[in-house]
C-alpha positions in Angstrom: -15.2 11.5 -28.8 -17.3 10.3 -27.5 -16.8 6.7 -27.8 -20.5 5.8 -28.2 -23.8 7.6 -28.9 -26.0 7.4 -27.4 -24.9 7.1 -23.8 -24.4 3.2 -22.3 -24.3 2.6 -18.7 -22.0 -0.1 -17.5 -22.4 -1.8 -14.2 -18.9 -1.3 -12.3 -19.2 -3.7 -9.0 -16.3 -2.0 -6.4 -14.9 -1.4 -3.2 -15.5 1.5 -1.4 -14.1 3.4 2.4 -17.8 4.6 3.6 -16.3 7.8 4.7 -14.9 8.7 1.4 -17.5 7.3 -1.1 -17.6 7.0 -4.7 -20.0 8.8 -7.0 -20.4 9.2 -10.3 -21.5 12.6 -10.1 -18.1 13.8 -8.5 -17.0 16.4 -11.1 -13.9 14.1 -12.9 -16.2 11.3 -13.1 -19.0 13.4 -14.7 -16.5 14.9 -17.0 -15.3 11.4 -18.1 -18.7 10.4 -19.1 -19.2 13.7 -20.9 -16.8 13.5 -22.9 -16.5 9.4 -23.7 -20.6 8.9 -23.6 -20.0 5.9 -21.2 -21.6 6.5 -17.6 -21.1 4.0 -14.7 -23.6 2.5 -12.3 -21.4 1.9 -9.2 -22.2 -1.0 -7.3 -20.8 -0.2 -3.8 -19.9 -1.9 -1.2 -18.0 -1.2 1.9 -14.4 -2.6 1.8 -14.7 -4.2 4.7 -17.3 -6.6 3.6 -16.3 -6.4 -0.1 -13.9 -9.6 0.0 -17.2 -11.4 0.6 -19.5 -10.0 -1.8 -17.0 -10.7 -4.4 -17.3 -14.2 -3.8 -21.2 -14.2 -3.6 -21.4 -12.3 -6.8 -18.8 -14.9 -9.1 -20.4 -17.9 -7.4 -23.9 -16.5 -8.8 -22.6 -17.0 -12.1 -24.4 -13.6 -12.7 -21.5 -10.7 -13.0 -21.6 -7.0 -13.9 -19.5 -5.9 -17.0 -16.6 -4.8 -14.8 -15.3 -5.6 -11.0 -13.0 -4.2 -9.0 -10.4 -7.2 -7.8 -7.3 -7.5 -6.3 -4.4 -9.2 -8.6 -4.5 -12.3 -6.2 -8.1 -13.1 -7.1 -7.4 -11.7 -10.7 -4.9 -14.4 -11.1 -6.7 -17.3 -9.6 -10.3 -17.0 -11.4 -9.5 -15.6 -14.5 -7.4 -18.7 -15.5 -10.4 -20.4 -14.7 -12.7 -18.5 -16.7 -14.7 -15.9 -14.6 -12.9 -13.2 -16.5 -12.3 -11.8 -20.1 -8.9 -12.6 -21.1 -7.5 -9.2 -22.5 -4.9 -9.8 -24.6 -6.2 -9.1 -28.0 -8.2 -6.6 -27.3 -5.5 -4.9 -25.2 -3.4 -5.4 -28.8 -6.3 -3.6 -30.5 -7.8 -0.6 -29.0 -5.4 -0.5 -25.6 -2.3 0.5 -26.9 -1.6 3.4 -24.0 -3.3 1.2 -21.6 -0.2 -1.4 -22.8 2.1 1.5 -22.9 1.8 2.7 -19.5 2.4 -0.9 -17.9 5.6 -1.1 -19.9 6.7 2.2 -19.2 6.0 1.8 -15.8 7.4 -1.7 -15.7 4.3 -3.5 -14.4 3.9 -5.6 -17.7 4.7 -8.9 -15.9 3.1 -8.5 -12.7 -0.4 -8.5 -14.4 0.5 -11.8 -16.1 -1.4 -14.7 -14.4 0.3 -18.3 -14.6 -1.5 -19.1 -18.1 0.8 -15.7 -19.6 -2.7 -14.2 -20.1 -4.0 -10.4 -18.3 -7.0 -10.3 -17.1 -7.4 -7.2 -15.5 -5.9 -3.2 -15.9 -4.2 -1.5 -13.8 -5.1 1.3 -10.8 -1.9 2.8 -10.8 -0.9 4.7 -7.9 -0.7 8.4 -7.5 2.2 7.7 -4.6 4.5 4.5 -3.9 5.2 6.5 -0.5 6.9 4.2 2.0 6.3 4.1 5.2 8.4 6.8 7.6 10.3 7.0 10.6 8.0 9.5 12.5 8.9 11.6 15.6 8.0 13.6 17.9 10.1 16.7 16.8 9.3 18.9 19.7 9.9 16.3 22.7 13.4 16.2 20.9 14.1 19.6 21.0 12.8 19.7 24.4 15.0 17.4 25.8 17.8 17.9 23.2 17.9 14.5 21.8 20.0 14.3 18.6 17.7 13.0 15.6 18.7 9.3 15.4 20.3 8.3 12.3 20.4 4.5 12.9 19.1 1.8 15.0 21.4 2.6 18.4 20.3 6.2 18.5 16.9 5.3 18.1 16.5 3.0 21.0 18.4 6.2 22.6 15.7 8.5 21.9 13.4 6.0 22.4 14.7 5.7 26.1 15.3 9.3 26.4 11.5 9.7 25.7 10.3 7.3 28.3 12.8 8.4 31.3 11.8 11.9 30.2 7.5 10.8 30.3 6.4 14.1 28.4 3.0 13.1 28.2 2.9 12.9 31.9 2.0 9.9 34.9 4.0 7.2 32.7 1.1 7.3 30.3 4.2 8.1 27.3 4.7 5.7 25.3 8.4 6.2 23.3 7.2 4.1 20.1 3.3 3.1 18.8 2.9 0.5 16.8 0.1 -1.9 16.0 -0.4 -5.5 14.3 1.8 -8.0 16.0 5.1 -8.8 14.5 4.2 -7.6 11.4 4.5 -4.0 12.8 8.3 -4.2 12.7 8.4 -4.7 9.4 10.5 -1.5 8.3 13.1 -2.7 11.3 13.3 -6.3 10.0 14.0 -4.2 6.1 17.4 -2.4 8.4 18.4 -6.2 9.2 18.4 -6.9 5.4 15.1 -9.2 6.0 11.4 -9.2 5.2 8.1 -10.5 7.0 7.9 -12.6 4.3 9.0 -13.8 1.0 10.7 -11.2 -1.1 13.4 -10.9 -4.0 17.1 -11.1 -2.7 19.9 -11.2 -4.7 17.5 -12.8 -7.7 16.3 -15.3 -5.8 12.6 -15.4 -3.5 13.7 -16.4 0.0 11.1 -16.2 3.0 12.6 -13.7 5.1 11.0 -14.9 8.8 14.1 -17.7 8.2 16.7 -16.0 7.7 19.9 -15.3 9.8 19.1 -11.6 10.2 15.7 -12.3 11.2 17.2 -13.8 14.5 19.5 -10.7 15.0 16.3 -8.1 14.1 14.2 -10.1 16.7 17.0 -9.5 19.2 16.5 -6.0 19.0 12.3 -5.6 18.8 12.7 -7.5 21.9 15.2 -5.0 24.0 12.6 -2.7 22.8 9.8 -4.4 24.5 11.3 -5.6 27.4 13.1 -2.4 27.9 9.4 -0.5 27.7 10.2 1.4 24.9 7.2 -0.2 23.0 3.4 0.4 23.3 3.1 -3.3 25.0 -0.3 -4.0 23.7 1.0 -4.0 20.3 0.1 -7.6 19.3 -3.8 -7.1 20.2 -4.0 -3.5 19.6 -6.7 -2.3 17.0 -5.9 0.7 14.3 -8.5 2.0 16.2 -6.8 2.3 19.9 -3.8 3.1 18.2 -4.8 6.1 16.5 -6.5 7.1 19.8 -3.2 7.0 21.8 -1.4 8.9 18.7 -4.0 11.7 19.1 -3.7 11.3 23.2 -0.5 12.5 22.6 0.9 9.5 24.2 3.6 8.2 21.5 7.0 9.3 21.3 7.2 7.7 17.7 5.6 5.8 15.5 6.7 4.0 12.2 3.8 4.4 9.1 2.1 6.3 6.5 3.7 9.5 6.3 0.5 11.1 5.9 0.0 10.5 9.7 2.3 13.4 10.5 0.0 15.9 9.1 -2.9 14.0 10.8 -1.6 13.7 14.7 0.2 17.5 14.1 -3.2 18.6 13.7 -4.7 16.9 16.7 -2.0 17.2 18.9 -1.9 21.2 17.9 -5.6 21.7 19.1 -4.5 21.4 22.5 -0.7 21.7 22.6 0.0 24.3 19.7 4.3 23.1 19.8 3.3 20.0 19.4 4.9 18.2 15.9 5.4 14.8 14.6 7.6 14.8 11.4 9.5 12.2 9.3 13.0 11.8 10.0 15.5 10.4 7.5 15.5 6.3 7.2 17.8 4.8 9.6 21.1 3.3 8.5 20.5 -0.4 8.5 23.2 -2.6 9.6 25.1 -2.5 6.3 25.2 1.3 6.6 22.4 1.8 3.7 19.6 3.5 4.4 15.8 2.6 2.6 12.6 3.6 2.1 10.5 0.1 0.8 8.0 1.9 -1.4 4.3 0.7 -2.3 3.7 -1.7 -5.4 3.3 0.2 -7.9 -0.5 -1.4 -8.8 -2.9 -1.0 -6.2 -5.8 -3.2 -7.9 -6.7 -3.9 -11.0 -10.5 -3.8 -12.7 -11.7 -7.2 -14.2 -14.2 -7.7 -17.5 -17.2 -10.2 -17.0 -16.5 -13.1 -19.5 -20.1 -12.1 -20.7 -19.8 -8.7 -21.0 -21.4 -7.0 -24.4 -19.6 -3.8 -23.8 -15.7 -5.1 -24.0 -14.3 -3.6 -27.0 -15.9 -0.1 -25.3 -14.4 -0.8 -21.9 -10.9 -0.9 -23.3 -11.1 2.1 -25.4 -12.9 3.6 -22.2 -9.6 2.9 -20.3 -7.3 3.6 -23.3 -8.4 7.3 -23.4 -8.4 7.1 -19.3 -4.5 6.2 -19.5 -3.9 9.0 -22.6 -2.3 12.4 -21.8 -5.5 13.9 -21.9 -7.0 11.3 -19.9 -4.1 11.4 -17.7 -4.5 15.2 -16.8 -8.5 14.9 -15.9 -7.9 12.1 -13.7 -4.7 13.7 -12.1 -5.6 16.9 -12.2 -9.5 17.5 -12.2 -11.3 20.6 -14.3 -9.2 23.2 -15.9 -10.0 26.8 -14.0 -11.7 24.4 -11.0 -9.3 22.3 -9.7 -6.5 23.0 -11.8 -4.5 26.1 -14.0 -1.8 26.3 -16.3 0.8 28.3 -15.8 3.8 28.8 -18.3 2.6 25.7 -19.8 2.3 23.6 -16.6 -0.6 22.4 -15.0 -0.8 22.9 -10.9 -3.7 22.7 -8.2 -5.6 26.0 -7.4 -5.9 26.7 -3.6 -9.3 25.1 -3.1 -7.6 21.7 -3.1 -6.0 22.2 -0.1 -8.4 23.1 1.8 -8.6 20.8 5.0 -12.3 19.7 5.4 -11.8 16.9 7.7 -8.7 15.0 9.1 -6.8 14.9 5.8 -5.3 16.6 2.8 -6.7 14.2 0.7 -10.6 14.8 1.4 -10.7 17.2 -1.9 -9.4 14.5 -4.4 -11.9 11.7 -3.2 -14.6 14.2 -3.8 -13.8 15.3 -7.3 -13.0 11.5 -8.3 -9.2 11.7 -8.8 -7.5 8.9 -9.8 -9.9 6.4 -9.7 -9.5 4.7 -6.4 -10.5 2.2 -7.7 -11.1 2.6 -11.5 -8.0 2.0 -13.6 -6.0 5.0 -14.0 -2.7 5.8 -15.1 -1.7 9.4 -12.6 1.0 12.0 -13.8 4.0 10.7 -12.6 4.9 12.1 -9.1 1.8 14.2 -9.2 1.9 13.1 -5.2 4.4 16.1 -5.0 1.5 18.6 -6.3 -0.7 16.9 -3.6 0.7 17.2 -0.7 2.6 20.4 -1.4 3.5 22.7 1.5 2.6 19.7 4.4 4.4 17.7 6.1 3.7 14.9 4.0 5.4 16.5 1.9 8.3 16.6 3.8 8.2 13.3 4.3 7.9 12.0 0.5 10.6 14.5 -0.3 13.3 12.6 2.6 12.2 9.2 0.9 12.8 10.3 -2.4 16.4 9.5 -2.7 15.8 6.3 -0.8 13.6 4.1 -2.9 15.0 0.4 -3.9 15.6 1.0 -7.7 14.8 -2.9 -7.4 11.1 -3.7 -5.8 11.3 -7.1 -4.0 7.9 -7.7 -3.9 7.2 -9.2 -8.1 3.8 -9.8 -8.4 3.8 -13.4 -9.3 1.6 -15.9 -10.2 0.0 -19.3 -9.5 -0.8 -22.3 -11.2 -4.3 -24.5 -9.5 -1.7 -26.8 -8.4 0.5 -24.6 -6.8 -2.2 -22.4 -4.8 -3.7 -25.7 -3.4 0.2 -26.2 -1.9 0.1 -22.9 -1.5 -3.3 -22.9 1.0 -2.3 -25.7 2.5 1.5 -25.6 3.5 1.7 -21.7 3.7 -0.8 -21.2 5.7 0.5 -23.1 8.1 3.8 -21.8 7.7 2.8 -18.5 8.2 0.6 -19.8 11.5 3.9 -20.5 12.8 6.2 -17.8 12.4 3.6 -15.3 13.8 3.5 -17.3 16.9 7.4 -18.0 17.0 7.9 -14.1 16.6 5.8 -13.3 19.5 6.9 -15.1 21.8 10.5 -14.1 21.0 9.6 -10.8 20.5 7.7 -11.1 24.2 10.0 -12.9 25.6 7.9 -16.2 26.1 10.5 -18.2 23.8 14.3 -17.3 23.9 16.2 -17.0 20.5 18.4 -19.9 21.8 16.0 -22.2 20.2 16.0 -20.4 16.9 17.1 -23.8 15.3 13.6 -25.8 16.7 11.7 -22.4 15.3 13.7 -23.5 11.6 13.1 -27.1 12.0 9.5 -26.5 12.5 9.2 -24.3 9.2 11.0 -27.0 6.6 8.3 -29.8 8.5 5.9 -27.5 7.5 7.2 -27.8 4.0 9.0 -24.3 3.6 11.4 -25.9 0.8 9.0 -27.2 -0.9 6.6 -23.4 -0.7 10.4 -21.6 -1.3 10.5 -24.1 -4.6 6.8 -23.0 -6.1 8.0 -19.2 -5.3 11.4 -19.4 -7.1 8.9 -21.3 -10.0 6.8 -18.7 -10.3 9.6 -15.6 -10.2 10.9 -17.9 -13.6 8.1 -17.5 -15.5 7.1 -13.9 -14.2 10.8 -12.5 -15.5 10.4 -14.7 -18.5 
């Protein structure tokens, strides 16, 4: 160290939340460069336009040495040549990079159709899942019993609106936002998905299956019943995070995070007031699950004309070493971090809250890369969070994860993704419209078998075919 005298910039093109942006001055990202010689220029742009300035920027022919992507686009332009095939180089000077993705079992998912990786990994610091979230002192108000599976739940649920704690019929028992989609973690207690997913080794499309019918049945008692914020379909993250902070919601099902967030709101003017996470409910085979995160959250693509390759990997190698491991998880030893007995842990400044969340201290010292490729102690999210009730929540999921993740990252052929963007598409057109209306009661489940008919015109055997193609060659 470092890798290269003197100092080389590279030109890093990536995605970035305006409120929490990326510098390369924050302190891990400085240190990096210290110690490797190799200094980025980020190339920001807001994630909600990024998408489109990808595009612009490969169709210019003219691309930075590295971009971030996600492993959809990695996997459909670096077959055809946008990107640097890693393989040998990987094989060369990226042996912990390699390592990692093995270890972590991620080695196929960055595979695209041609057997070739294009891209390394962002890694996640948590694979939290989403939580069952409640309103823990409207239950002990009323002396509702924490629900343990879907029955009790519409229970409190009902409980909560006869009750109307938030006053005038403004409460609403469960918040939820994103049209069917939303129900996603109810469809998951059914034994079914919102879309395709591993089951008993085999990719089925969840939307058609038996239980789907049978969950639907139940999201609709909800709505019908009024147990549902009944804007959900056309409700923006925005408006729902305002009626969460309104104190209107009774529950809500998301990122567990979000209890520490509304707590804090709702405490400003209502100092009982607490939303925590609540066990998973027992599904209807009796098991309960928490559906974690993938594992990857992006990857980081090389220019096919980059000069700098061979430094980029090593770059990254040292990134996913223990030592690069411990600046990226942990920060700057007697700053951000101290050893104790031989174990590293977070000094108090970290936990300061700054804004609306426990995580504003990481994105300001750089941690973990966001989205750089990065390679986090494993479970540092329990260092993170520690003492809130996130926290609480990640330490309930724990035992819950699938040991199995039914969402393999798999890949395409050109053939394939024109099917694909043709017949999907339109498949996926439908069912959101079908679930809707049963879900609002504007179609009745009796005519589940037209809803099923209509999917296999649409060409769902043939789409269920190319998946159960691809999941081959991704477990070969």
């Amino acid at each position: 160290m470092p890798l290269v005298q003197p100092p080389v910039t590279i030109d890093y093109l990536m995605s970035e939340n305006s409120t929490e942006p990326v510098v390369a001055t924050a302190p891990v990202l400085a240190e990096l460069a210290k110690r490797t010689g190799v200094n980025f220029n980020f190339m920001n742009t807001d994630s909600s336009s990024y998408a489109d300035k990808f595009k612009i920027t490969l169709a210019s022919g003219k691309l930075p040495d590295i971009m971030y992507s996600t492993r959809d686009d990695m996997k459909l332009y670096g077959p055809q040549g946008a990107f640097l095939p890693l393989d040998d180089l990987l094989q060369k000077y990226g042996q912990n990079i390699l390592a990692a993705m093995k270890q972590r079992g991620i080695y196929n998912d960055m595979k695209a159709a041609d057997g070739h990786i294009y891209g390394l990994p962002k890694i996640r610091e948590s694979i939290m899942a989403n939580a069952w979230i409640v309103r823990q002192d409207w239950l002990d108000q009323y002396g509702i019993k924490t629900p343990t599976n879907l029955d009790e739940y519409y229970n409190m649920l009902k409980t909560i609106k006869d009750k109307d704690p938030a006053g005038n019929g403004s409460t609403i028992p469960l918040g939820v936002f994103g049209g069917a989609g939303a129900f996603q973690d109810i469809y998951a207690d059914y034994g079914t998905d919102s879309g395709f997913f591993l089951k008993d080794g085999k990719m089925v499309y969840g939307p058609a299956m038996p239980q789907m019918k049978d969950a639907l049945a139940y999201v609709h008692k909800l709505y019908a019943d009024k147990l549902v914020d009944q804007d959900f379909a056309v409700l923006s993250k925005t408006q729902w995070q305002a009626r969460g902070s309104n104190g209107q919601y009774g529950a809500i099902i998301y990122n567990p995070q979000r209890t520490d967030y509304f707590t804090q709101i709702l405490q400003q003017q209502n100092p009982k007031a607490k939303m925590i996470a609540i066990p998973p409910l027992k599904g209807t085979d009796g098991k309960q699950i928490a559906v974690q995160q993938a594992l990857i959250g992006n990857v980081a693509v090389l220019s096919k004309d980059t000069k700098n390759a061979e430094l980029l990997i090593k770059l990254f190698n040292y990134v996913f070493s223990p030592e690069g491991q411990n600046l990226m998880s942990f920060g700057i030893l007697g700053d951000s971090y101290q050893v104790t007995n031989g174990q590293p842990s977070y000094t108090n400044k970290m936990f300061q809250k700054t804004t609306t969340t426990y995580q504003d201290m990481y994105h300001q010292y750089g941690m973990f890369g966001w989205t750089i490729p990065v390679n986090p102690v494993d479970k540092i999210d329990e260092q993170m969070y520690k003492g809130t009730l996130t926290d609480d929540a990640l330490k309930l999921q724990d035992n819950y994860y699938l040991k199995t993740y039914p969402y393999p990252s798999l890949s395409f052929t050109d053939q394939e993704n024109a099917v694909l963007k043709s017949k999907f598409t339109s498949i996926k057109d439908i069912t959101s419209q079908y679930q809707l209306k049963y879900i609002t009661g504007q179609d009745s489940l009796d005519n589940w078998n037209g809803f099923i008919n209509q999917l296999k015109a649409a060409g769902l055997d043939e789409v269920t075919k190319i998946y159960n193609d691809a999941y081959v060659r991704y477990s070969k």
